[in-house]
C-alpha positions as CSV (number, residue, x, y, z in Angstrom):
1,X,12.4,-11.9,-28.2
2,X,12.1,-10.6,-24.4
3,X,10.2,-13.2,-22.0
4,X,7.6,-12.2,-20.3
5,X,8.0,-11.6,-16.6
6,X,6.0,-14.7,-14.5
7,X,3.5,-12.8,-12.1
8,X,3.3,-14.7,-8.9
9,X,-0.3,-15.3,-7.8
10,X,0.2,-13.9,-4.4
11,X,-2.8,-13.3,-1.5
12,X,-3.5,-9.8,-2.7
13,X,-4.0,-10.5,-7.0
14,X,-6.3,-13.7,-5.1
15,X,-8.1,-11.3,-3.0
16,X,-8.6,-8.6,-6.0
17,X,-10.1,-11.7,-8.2
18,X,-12.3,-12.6,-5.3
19,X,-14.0,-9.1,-5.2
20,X,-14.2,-9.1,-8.7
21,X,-13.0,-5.3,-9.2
22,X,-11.3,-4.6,-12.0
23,X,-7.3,-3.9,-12.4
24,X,-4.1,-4.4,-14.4
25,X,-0.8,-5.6,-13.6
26,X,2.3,-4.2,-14.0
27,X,5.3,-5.5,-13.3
28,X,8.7,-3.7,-13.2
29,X,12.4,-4.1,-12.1
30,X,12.1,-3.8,-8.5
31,X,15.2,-1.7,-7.1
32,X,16.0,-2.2,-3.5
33,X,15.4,0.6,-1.6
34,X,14.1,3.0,-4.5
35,X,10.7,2.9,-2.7
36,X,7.8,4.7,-5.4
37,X,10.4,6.5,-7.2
38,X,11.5,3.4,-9.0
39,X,8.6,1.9,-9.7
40,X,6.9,5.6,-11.2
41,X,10.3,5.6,-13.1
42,X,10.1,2.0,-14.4
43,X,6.6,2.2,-15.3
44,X,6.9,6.3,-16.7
45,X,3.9,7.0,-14.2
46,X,3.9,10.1,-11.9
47,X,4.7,9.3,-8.4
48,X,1.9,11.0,-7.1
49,X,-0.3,8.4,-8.0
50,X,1.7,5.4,-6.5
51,X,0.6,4.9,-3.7
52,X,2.4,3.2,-1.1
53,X,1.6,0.7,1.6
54,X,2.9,1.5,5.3
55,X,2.6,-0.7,8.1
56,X,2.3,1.5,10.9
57,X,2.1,0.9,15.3
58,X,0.8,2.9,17.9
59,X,2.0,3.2,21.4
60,X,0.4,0.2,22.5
61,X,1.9,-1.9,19.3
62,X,-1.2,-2.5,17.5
63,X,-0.6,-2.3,14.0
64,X,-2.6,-0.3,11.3
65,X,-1.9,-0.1,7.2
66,X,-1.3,3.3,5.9
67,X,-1.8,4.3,2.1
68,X,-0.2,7.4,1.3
69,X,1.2,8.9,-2.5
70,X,4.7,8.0,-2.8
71,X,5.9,11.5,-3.7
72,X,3.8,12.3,0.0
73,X,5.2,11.3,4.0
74,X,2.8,10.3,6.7
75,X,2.4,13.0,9.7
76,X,2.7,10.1,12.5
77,X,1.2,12.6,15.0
78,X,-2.0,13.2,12.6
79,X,-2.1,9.7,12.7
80,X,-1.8,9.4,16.7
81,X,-4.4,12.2,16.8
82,X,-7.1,10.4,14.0
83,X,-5.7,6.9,15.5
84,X,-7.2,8.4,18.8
85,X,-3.3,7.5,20.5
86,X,-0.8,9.0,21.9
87,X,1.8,8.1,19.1
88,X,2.2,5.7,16.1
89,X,5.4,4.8,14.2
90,X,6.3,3.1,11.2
91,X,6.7,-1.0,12.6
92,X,10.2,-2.7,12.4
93,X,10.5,-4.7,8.6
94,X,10.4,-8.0,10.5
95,X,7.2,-6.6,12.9
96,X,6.0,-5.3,9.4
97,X,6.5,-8.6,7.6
98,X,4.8,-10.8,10.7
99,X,1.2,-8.8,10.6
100,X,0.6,-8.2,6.9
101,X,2.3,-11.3,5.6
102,X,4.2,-9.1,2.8
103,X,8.3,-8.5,2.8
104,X,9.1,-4.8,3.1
105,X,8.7,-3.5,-0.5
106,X,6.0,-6.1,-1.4
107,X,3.5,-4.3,1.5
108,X,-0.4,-4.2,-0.2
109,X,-3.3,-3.0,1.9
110,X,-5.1,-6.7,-0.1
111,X,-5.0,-9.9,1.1
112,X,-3.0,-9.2,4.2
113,X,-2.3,-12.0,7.2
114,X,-4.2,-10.8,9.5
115,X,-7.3,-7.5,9.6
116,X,-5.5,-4.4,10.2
117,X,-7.3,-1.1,10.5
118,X,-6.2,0.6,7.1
119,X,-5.9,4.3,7.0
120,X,-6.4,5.8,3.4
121,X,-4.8,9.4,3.0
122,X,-8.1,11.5,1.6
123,X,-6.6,12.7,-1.5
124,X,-6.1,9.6,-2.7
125,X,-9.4,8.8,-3.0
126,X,-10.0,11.9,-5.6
127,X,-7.4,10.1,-8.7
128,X,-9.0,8.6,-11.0
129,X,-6.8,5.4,-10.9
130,X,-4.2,4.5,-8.5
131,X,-0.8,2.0,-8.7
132,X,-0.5,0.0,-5.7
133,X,1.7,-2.4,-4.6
134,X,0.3,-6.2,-5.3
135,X,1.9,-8.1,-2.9
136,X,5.2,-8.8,-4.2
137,X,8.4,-6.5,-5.0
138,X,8.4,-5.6,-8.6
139,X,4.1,-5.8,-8.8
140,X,2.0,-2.8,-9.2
141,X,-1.6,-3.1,-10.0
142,X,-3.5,-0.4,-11.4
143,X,-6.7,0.2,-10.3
144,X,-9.8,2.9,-8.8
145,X,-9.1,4.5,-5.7
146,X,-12.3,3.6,-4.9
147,X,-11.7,0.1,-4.3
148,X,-9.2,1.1,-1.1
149,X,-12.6,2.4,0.9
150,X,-14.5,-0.8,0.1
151,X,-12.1,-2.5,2.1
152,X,-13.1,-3.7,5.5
153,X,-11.8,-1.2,8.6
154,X,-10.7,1.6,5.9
155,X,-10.7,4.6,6.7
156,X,-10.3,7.7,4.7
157,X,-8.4,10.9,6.4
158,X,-5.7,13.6,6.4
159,X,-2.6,12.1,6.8
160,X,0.0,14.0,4.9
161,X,2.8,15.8,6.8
C-alpha cells in the first residue's frame, strides 16, 4: 500500500486557510529543474494552467512577484514599461530566496516574507481554476484565479512575451 506523501504546512497553505478560500493540494515528484512541465506531467494537467511564480527586480533592485502560465515567458521590458522602470530581470535564486522566503522551485505569490508588488499576467485571470505553487517543491494547490487579484498590491496586466 503506497504512503501518502506528508504535506508540509508551509506560510502560503497558512495564509490560504487564513483567507478561508477554497483549494486542493496536490503534491507530485518534484524534478529539479523541470520547472511547470514536470509538475503538468506529474499531475496530467495542461501547462497552460500552471502557473508559475517569478521573483522579478527592477533597475533599482526592488523586487516584484510575477505569475505567468508555465507553457508562457515574461516580456521583462512589458514589465519595465507597466512597472513604470527602465528595466526589470528575473532576481538571483539566493536574492529570490531572501525576499519571498521560498527556495527556487518552491516560489508562491501566498504567504511570502516580505509584501512584494505581485504582477498577475491578464489571461490568467480568465481560467476557471489555476495550479500554483504552494510554497514548497513538489506542492501545487488548485484553486480560482480569482483569488490571485484579492491579494494585496496585485496587479493584473499583459505580460507575456
Amino acid at each position: 500500500m503506497a504512503r501518502k506523501p506528508k504535506i508540509p504546512r508551509t506560510p502560503a497553505l497558512r495564509a490560504l486557510d487564513h483567507t478561508k478560500v477554497p483549494y486542493t493540494i496536490h503534491p507530485y515528484e518534484y524534478v529539479e529543474r523541470g520547472g511547470t512541465a514536470a509538475s503538468s506531467a506529474a499531475l496530467g494537467v495542461d501547462e497552460h494552467r500552471v502557473v508559475k511564480t517569478l521573483i522579478f527586480e527592477t533597475d533599482s533592485k526592488k523586487p516584484i512577484i510575477v505569475c505567468q502560465h508555465g507553457d508562457r515567458s515574461v516580456s521583462a521590458k512589458n514589465l519595465a514599461r507597466i512597472v513604470g522602470c527602465k528595466s526589470t530581470r528575473p532576481c538571483d535564486p539566493s536574492v529570490a530566496q531572501r525576499h519571498s522566503g521560498y527556495k527556487v522551485g518552491g516560489t508562491s505569490p501566498f504567504g511570502t516574507r516580505k509584501p512584494m508588488p505581485i504582477y498577475v499576467e491578464e489571461s490568467i485571470l480568465a481560467l476557471d481554476h489555476i495550479y500554483i505553487n504552494g510554497g514548497g517543491r513538489g506542492l501545487l494547490v488548485k484553486l480560482s484565479p480569482a483569488v490571485l487579484m484579492a491579494l494585496p498590491n496585485a496587479t493584473a496586466a499583459r505580460i507575456t512575451a
